[in-house]
N, C-alpha and C positions, 0 to 999 in steps of 0.2 A: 828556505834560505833567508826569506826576510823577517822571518818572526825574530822580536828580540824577548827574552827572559825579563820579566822583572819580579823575581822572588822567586820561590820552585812550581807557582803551579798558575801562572797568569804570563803570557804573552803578547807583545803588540810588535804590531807591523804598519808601516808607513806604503800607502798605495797612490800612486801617479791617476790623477782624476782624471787631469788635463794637459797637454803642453799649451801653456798659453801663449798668443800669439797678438796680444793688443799692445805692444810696438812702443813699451813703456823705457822713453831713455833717460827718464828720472830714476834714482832709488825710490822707491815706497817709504823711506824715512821723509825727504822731499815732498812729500805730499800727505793731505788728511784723507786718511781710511777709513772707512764701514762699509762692513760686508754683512747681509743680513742672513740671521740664523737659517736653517733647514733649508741647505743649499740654494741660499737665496742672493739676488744682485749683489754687483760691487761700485760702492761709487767713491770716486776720486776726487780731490779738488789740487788742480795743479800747479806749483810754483809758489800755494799760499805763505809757504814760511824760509821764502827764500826772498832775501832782499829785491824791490819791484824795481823790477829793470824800466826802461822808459817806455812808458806806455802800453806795457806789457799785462794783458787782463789775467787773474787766473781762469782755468776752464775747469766747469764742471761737470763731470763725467759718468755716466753710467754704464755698466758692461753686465753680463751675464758673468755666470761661473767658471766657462770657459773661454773665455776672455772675447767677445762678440761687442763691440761695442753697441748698446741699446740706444743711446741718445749722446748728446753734448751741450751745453750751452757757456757761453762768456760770464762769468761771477759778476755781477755789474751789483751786487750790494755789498753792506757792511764788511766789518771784518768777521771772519770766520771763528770760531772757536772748537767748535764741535761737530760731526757729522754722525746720525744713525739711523736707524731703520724703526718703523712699526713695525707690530703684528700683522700690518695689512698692508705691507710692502710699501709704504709711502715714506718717501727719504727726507729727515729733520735734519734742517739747517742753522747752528746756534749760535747767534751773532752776538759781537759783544755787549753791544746794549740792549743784551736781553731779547730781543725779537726772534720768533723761534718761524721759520719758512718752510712750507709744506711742499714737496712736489712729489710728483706722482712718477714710473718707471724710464718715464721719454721726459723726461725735466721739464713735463708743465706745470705750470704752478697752480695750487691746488687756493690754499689761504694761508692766515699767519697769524700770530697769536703773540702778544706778550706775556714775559715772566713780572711782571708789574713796577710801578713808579718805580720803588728804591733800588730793583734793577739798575736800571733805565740812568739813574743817578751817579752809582759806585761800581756799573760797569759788570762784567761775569769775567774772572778769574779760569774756571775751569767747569764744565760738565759733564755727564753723563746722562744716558737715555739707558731706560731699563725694562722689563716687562712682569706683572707680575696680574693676578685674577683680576685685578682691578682694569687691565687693559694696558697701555703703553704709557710710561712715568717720564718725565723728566726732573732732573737734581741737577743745583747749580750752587758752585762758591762764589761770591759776588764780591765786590773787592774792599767790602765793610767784612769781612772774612765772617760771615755767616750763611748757612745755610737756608736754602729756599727746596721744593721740591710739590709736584704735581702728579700724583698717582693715575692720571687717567688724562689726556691730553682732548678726549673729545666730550668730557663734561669736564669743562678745566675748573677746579679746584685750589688755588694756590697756597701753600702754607709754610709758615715762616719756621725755622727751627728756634730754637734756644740758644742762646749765645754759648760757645768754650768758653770758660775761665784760662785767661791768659794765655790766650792765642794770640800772639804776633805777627805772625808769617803763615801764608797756606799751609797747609801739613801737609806730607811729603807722600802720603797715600790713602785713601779714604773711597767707603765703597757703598753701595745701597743695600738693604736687607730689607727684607718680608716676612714677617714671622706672622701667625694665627691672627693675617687680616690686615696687621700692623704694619706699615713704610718706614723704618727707620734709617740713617745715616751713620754708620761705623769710622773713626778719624783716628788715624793715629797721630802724639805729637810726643816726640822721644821713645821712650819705653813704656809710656801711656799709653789706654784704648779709650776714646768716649764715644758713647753711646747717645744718640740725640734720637728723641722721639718726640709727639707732637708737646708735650707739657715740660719735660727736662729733661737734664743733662747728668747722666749717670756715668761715672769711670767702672772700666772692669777691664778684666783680666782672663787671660787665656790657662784654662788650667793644666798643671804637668810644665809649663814653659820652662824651659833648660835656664838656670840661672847667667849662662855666657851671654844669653842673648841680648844683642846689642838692639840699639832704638829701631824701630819696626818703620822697612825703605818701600814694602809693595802689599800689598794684599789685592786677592782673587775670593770673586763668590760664585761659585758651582751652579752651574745652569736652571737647578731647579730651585735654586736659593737656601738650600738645605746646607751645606758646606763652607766653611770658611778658610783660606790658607793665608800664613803671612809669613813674609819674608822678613831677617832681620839684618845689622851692618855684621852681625859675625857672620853672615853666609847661612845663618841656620831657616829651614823651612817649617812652621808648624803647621798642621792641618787635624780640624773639628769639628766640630757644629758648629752652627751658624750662631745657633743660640749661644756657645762659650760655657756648655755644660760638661763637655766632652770632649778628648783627645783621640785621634787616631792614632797619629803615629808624629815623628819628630827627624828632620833627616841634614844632615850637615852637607852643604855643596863643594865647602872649599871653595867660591866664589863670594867675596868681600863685597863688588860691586853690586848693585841692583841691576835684576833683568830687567831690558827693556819690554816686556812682557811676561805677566804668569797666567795660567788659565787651567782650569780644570780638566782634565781627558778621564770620563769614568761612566763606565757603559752600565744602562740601569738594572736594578738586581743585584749588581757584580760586588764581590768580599773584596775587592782590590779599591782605594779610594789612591787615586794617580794626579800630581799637578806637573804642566808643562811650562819649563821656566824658559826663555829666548834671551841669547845675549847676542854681538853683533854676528857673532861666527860661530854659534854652539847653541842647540836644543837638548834641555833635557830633562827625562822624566823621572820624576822621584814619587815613592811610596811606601808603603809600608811594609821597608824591604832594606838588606844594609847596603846594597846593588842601588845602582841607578844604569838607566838608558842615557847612553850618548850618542848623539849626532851631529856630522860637520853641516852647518849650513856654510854654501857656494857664494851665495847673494842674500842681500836686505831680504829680510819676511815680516809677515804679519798673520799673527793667528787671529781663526775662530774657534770662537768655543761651539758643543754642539752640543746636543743631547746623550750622544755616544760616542763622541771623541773630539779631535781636533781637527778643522781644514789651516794648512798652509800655503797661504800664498808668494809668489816671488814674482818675478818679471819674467822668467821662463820657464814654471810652472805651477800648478794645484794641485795639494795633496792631500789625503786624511789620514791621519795619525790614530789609530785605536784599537782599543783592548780585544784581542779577538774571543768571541764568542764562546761558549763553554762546547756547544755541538761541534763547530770546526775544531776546536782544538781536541775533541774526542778523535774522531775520523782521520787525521790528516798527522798529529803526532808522529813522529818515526816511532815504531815499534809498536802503535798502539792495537792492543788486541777488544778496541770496546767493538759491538753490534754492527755500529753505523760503517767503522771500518771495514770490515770484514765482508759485510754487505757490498761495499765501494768496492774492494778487490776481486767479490765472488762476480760481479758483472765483468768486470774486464777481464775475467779468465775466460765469462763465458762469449766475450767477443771473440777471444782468442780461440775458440771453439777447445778450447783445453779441463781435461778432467781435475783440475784444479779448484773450479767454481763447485761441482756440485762439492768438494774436501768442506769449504768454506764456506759453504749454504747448511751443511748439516751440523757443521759445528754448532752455529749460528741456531737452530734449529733446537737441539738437542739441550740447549740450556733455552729454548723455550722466550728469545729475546728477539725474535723476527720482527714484532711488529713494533719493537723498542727499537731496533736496527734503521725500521723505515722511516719513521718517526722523525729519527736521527738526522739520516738525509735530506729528509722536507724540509728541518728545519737548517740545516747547516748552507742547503742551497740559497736561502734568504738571505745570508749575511752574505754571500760571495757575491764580490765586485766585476770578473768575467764571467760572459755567458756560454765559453766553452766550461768552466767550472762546475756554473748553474746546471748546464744539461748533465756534465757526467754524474751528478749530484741524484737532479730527476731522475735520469737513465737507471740509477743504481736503486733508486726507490719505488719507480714503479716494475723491474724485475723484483724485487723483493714483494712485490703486493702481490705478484700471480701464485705463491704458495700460501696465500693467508685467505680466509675463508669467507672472515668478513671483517675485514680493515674497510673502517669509512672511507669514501671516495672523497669527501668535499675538502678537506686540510690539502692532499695534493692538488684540486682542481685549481685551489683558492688561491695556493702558493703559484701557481703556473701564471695564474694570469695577473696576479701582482708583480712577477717578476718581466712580465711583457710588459707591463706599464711602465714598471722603472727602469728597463734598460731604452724602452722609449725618449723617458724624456732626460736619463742620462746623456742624450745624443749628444755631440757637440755642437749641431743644430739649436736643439734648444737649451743645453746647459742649465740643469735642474740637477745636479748629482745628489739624490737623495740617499738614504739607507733605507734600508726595510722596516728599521727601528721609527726614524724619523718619517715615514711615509704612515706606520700605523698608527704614531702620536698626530700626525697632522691632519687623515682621512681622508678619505677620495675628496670629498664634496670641495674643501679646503685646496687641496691642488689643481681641481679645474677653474675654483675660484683664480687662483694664482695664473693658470696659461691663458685664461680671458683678460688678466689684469696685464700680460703679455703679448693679447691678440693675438696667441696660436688658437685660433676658431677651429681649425680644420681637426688638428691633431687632439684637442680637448673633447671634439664631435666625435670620430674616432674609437676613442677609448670609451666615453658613454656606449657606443654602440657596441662595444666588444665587449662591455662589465655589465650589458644589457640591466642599464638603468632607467627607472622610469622618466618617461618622454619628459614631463614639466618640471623631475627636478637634471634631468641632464640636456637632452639634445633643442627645448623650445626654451629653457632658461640660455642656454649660449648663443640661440643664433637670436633671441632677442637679446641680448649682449651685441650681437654684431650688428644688427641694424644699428642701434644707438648708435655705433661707434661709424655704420657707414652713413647717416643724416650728417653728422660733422665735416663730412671732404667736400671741399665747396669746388673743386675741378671739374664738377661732372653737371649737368641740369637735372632740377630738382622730379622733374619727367622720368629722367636715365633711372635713379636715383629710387624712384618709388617704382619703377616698374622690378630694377634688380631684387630691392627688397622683397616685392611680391613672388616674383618668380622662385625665389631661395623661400621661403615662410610658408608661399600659401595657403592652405587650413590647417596648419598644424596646432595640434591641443597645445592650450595655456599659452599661446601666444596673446597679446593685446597690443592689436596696431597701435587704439588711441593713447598708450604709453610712448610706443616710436612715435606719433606725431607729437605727442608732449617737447617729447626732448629733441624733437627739429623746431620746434616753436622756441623753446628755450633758447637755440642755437640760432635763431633771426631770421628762420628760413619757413614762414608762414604759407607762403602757397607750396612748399614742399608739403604743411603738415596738415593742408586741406586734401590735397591727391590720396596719403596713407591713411587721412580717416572715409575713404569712398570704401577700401577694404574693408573699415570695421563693421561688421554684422549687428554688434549692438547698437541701436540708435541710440541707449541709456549712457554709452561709452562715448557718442560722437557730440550729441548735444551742447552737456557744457564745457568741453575744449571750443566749441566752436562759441559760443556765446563769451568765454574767455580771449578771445583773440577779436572780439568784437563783429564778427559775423551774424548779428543777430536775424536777420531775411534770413541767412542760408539755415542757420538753429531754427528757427520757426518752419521754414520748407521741410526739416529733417524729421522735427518733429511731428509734424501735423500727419507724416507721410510714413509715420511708426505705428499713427494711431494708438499712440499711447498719451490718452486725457494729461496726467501728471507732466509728462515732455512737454505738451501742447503749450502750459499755463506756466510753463517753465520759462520757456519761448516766448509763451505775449508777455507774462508778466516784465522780464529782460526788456522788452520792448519798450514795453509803456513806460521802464523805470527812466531809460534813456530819454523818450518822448518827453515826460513830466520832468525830468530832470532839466528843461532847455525853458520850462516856464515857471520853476520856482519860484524866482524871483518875479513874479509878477503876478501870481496869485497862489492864495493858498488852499490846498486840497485837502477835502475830506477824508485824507488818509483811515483814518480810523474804519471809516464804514466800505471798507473795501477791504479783501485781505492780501493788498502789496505789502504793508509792515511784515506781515506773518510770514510771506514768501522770503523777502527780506533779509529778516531774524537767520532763516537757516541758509539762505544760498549767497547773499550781499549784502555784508555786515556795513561795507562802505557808504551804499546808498540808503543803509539805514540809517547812520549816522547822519548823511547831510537831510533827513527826512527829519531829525529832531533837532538837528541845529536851525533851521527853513523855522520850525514851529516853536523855539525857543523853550523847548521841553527839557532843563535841564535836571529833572529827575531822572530822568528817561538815559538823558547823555552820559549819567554819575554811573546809570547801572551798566550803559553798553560800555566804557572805559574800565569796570570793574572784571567784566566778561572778557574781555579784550587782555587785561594784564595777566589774566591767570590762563590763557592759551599760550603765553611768553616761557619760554625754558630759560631764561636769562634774568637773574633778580634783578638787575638794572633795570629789562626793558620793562618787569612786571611793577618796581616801586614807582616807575617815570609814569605809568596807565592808571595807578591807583592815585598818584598826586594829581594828578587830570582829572579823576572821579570826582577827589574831596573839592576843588574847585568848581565841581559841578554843582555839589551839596549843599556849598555854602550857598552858591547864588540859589539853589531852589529853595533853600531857608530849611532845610532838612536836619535839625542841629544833630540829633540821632545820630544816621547816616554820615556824616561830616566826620563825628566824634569815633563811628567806631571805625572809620578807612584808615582815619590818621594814628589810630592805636593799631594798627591792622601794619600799617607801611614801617611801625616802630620797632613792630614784632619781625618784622621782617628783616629787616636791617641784622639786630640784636644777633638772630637766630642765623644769619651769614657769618658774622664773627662768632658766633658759635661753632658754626659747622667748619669754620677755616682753625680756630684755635684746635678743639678737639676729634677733629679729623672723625667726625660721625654726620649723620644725615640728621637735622635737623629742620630742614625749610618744608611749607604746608604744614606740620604740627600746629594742633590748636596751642593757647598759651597754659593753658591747664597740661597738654600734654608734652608740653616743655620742660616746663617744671616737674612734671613727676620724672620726665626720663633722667633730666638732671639730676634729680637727688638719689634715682635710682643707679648712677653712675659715682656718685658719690662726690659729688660738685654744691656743696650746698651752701658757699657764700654766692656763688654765683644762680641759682633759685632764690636765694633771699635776696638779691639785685630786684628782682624778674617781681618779687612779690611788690616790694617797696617801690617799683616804678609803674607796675602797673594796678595797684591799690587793688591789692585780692582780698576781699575780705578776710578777717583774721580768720573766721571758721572753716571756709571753705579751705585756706593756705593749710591750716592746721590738718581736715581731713586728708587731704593731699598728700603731705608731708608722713601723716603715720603709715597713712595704705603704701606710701612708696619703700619707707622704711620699712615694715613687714615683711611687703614682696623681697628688700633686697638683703633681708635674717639679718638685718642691724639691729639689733635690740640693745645694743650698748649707745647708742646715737638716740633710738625712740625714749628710754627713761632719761638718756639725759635733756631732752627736747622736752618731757612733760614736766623737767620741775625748773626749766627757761622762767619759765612764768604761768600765771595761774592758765589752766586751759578755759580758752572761749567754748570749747564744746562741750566741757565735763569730762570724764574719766572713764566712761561706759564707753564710749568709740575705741580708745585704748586697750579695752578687756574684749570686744567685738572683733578688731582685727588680729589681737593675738590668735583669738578662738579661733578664726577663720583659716590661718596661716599653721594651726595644731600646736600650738606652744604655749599649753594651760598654763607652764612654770612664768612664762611670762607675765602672762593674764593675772593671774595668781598677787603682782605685786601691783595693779592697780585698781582689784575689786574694793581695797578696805579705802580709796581715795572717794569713790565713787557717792553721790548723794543719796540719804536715807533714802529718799522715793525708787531710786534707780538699783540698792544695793542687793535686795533679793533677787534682781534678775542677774545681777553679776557675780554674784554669789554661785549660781545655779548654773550659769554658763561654765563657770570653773569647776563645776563639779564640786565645789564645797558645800554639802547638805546643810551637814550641820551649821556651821554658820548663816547658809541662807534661814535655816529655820528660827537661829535665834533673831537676826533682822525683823522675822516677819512676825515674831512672837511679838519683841519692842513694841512695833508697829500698829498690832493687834488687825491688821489688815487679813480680812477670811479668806479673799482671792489671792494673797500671797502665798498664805499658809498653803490652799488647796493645790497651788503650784507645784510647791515643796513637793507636798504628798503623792502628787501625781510621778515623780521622779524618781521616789525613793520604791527599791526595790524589798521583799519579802525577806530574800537573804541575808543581805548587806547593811542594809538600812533599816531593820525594826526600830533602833533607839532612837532614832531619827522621830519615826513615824509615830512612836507612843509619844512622843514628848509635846508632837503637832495635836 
């Protein structure tokens, strides 16, 4: 009754996930939404775009799927502009001046990050957060109406796009794309498409686009980034690749207005490609069909897109919109005579203790389709959202197995208890309304991840035990999960506290107390993190947290009392450094003839340092700031370590040293604006291997910067330049490069890497360049005998000749060899 038609052989249906009940007396227009993909949180910001009443804060709100409020907090920053989700459920918050705030499921705050200065200056306009291999993206228009965008928010990247020509005004819809690696920016401005990528700015065109169509008001891109739809001011819908090589289909709404939302609804696999348009009081779905789905929406919504369809949300209720399955729609069809139905029916005859089942079992049978019947089942009960559904489902397929001889058992076992997991954390309790689909793109490991980022411990413990998964990566990964999280409740004494811990842990494998004591140390709660490390069994494990929190007596008692030499010296060493450290200044020690440096070097990089600062070793100080900058993931904090080196250098008088940090910190720099202009990994590259990637990317005024700035000698630049040109089959760039100017290396390198790369035709056009001395070898590499042998006649050289000879074959080459 609820399937609706869209073309003759693709159905969708809209299912009630949840009545929601979080007490919302706003419209959801009222307020900024994100709700994050694979049945994941919804968070709110409330009153932000309604005039501020006095003194009235907005609030910021977190709920589950089924409306459970998770957290709240008062907005007390910036202005808002954007709200979305990671990949790892941590909710971004995009302020106008560019400040992007991190918090985590309970609106703690995590950290924060700028989109950089020019941000900061012209203000952000509009955003979007996106997801692509790269990890979690953010794209902003900034109110200089250019583009900015960060493919990866937790190695931030930032990159500027290329300016529109004659862009006046934001453009009216614009959306992100990912194509083979690529982050580009799709804009439209009238009846125009441009395309921005990291170097320029390309217009294009949708192909097949119906000549009516008016200036393009929305565009959607399809979950997986593969799909692109736009809407135009005629009401017309186009949908195709993302890339704009290809047309699906083309569909007129009869709606002039823009929806307040389009989005994708198309289950993967499926021949049906479907977009869901939202206007204030009408949803509807169009595709490649002359039909379209219509429905009244009651109340304000807001969709999600999913990987399999759509959830909608309202104020009093959550739904999902999607294309039903090929299996369900076998089985469940009015009239349909496939296996899986039949099957369905032949059980409930046989509940009915009625001679009807065995009619429809031997049907079933006799066309030899039983274990296609069961098959059928197994898989149809995975898409159903009730679990009286699911059982009749089961029910009907495992009678179907008792006449099959040998149907594998594991596809039913497999499906039984996937489907007890997701009608679990379907609960309204925990409000996870996953699919079957979305549960096997996401994997188990990934949603217990999720219910511990949600502190269901019990119910995440649970399921490990029932999908009997090994202990260290399910049941002693969560509950150290929950220690972490129980060292942070400061209501309890830090006694209560370790003794709970222990009692729940005990000896369980792959547990590591000295990690729970780490992160109660972390948390300020140091004699908590002395009690949890008496639990830890490895002394190797207790030692240096305890010598970190400056317990060194009790690191030496511990050590000494492990009987492990290495602990011991660990221990006095810590000791003594403290000790020595309180008489620096008042005499100076033979560091050298001891091995406290050594210890040092690998355990206290700190106290090595004030050991060479005390001795005024600034060679020593150049190298440890050297060591020091290249442990830094941050090019700031590594160029800031490396300018502290060269100031070491100078003063040791090191000119060497000095000269190659500061060509070192140049290289560094350079290769940031590299890696931000042409959105490729560039930093750690030697400068040699700069240059070749360059030219092998095919950037080669920018290599000849790299030569001219950093004085490559011409020979070495030149071998450089052909071996990259080879590798990247430009032979129209290598002849025009060899007659730039005379070569510093000669002409044989040239005839050497064509040889090497198999393109004698190439070779071929610079053995005759080459000098007499060198010409019979280049001759002979080409394979040209004869000419090598008249070179080497010229010449009158016997060991050329003998060359020759040696190469010419019996067949081929007699005239060759009588002439030698």
């Amino acid at each position: 009754a609820n399937w609706n038609p869209l073309g003759e052989e693709t159905f969708y249906r809209k299912l009630e996930l949840y009545s929601m009940e979080w007490g919302l007396r706003e419209d959801l227009r009222d307020c900024v939404v994100a709700a994050a993909p694979y049945g994941g949180p919804i968070a709110l910001l409330r009153h932000s775009r309604r005039e501020k009443t006095s003194g009235a804060r907005p609030l910021l709100e977190i709920y589950s799927a089924s409306g459970l409020l998770l957290a709240s907090v008062p907005w007390k920053s910036g202005r808002l502009v954007h709200l979305g989700w990671t990949a790892g459920e941590d909710l971004l918050c995009i302020q106008e001046d560019g400040t992007v705030l991190v918090y985590n499921l309970f609106c703690e705050f995590k950290r924060h990050f700028s989109m950089g200065n020019e941000v900061l200056q012209n203000h952000v306009l509009e955003a979007q957060v996106f997801h692509t291999e790269f990890g979690t993206g953010v794209a902003i228009l900034t109110g200089a109406l250019r583009f900015s965008l960060a493919t990866n928010i937790d190695d931030l990247k930032l990159r500027r796009l290329p300016e529109v020509p004659g862009l006046q005004k934001p453009p009216p819809c614009w959306a992100v794309l990912s194509q083979d690696r690529v982050t580009m920016v799709l804009l439209a401005v009238g009846q125009e498409l441009f395309l921005l990528d990291n170097t320029s700015c390309s217009v294009v065109s949708p192909p097949g686009l119906s000549p009516s169509a008016g200036p393009f008001l929305h565009m959607a891109v399809s979950f997986t980034h593969r799909h692109l739809a736009l809407f135009s001011d005629s009401g017309t819908v186009w949908m195709g690749m993302a890339s704009l090589k290809e047309k699906f289909c083309e569909f007129n709404t009869g709606i002039r207005s823009p929806p307040k939302q389009m989005v994708w609804c198309t289950r993967p696999r499926s021949r049906q490609r479907a977009v869901v348009l939202a206007w204030e009081r009408q949803l509807m779905v169009v595709g490649n069909s002359s039909e379209c789905i219509r429905f009244v929406l009651d109340e304000d919504s807001h969709l999600v897109p999913e990987l399999d369809g759509v959830r909608i949300l309202s104020r009093t209720s959550h739904e999902f919109l999607h294309e039903i399955p090929e299996a369900s729609q076998e089985i469940f069809r009015i009239a349909s005579m496939a296996p899986g139905a039949l099957l369905l029916e032949a059980q409930k005859e046989y509940e009915k203790e009625s001679q009807k089942a065995d009619e429809y079992l031997r049907e079933i049978r006799e066309q030899q389709l039983l274990p296609e019947a069961v098959g059928q089942c197994i898989e149809a009960a995975g898409y159903e959202h009730e679990p009286d559904t699911q059982k009749s489902l089961l029910r009907a397929a495992s009678f179907g197995k008792c006449f099959l001889d040998k149907f594998p058992p594991e596809g039913f076992v497999r499906m039984c208890q996937d489907l007890r997991v997701l009608n679990a954390i379907r609960d309204y309790q925990i409000g996870i309304p996953l699919t079957f689909t979305q549960y096997k793109q996401l994997t188990i490991e990934v949603l217990l991840d999720r219910l511990v980022l949600r502190r269901l411990y019990p119910l995440a413990i649970r399921i490990c035990e029932f999908l009997r998964l090994p202990e260290i990566q399910g049941v002693s990964r969560i509950l150290a999960h929950w220690a972490c999280y129980k060292v942070q409740q400061k209501d309890k004494s830090d006694e209560e506290v370790a003794q709970a811990i222990n009692q729940k842990l005990g000896d369980t494998p792959g547990i590591s107390y000295s990690d729970i004591a780490t992160r109660a140390y972390d948390c300020g709660r140091a004699e908590l993190a002395i009690k949890l490390l008496e639990y830890e069994p490895r002394s190797g494990e207790q030692v240096p947290l305890l010598l970190k929190m400056k317990r060194s007596k009790l690191a030496l008692g511990k050590a000494i009392e492990s009987g492990d030499t290495d602990l011991a010296s660990l221990g006095a060493f810590w000791g003594l450094g403290k000790l020595l450290g309180n008489i620096l200044g008042s005499a100076r020690a033979p560091w050298e003839c001891c091995e406290f440096p050594q210890f040092c070097r690998h355990q206290e990089r700190e106290t090595l340092k004030d050991l060479y600062n005390q001795d005024d070793n600034h060679q020593e100080l150049g190298n440890f700031h050297v060591h020091s900058g290249y442990s830094e993931k941050r090019i700031e904090g590594r160029v800031a370590a490396l300018q502290n080196a060269l100031d070491e250098f100078y003063k040791a008088k090191n000119d060497f040293a000095a000269k190659a940090t500061e060509e070192q910190i140049k290289l560094l720099r350079l290769q940031r604006h590299l890696q931000e202009d042409l959105d490729k990994p560039y930093l750690d590259l030697s400068l040699h291997d700069t240059v070749s990637t360059l030219i092998l990317d095919g950037h080669h005024k920018r290599a000849e910067q790299l030569y001219r700035e950093f004085r490559i000698p011409d020979k070495r630049y030149w071998w450089l330049k052909i071996s990259a040109l080879a590798t990247r089959g430009d032979w129209e760039e290598m002849e025009k490069f060899s007659k730039s100017k005379k070569s510093p290396i000669g002409y044989l390198p040239f005839v050497e890497v064509a040889v090497k790369h198999h393109n004698r035709y190439e070779a071929k056009k610079y053995a005759p360049r080459v000098p007499p001395e060198q010409r019979v070898k280049a001759f002979v590499l080409v394979g040209d005998l004869e000419q090598a042998a008249d070179a080497a006649i010229e010449r009158k050289n016997e060991a050329e000749m003998n060359l020759v000879l040696s190469r010419c074959s019996a067949g081929t080459d007699g005239a060759v060899a009588e002439k030698l």
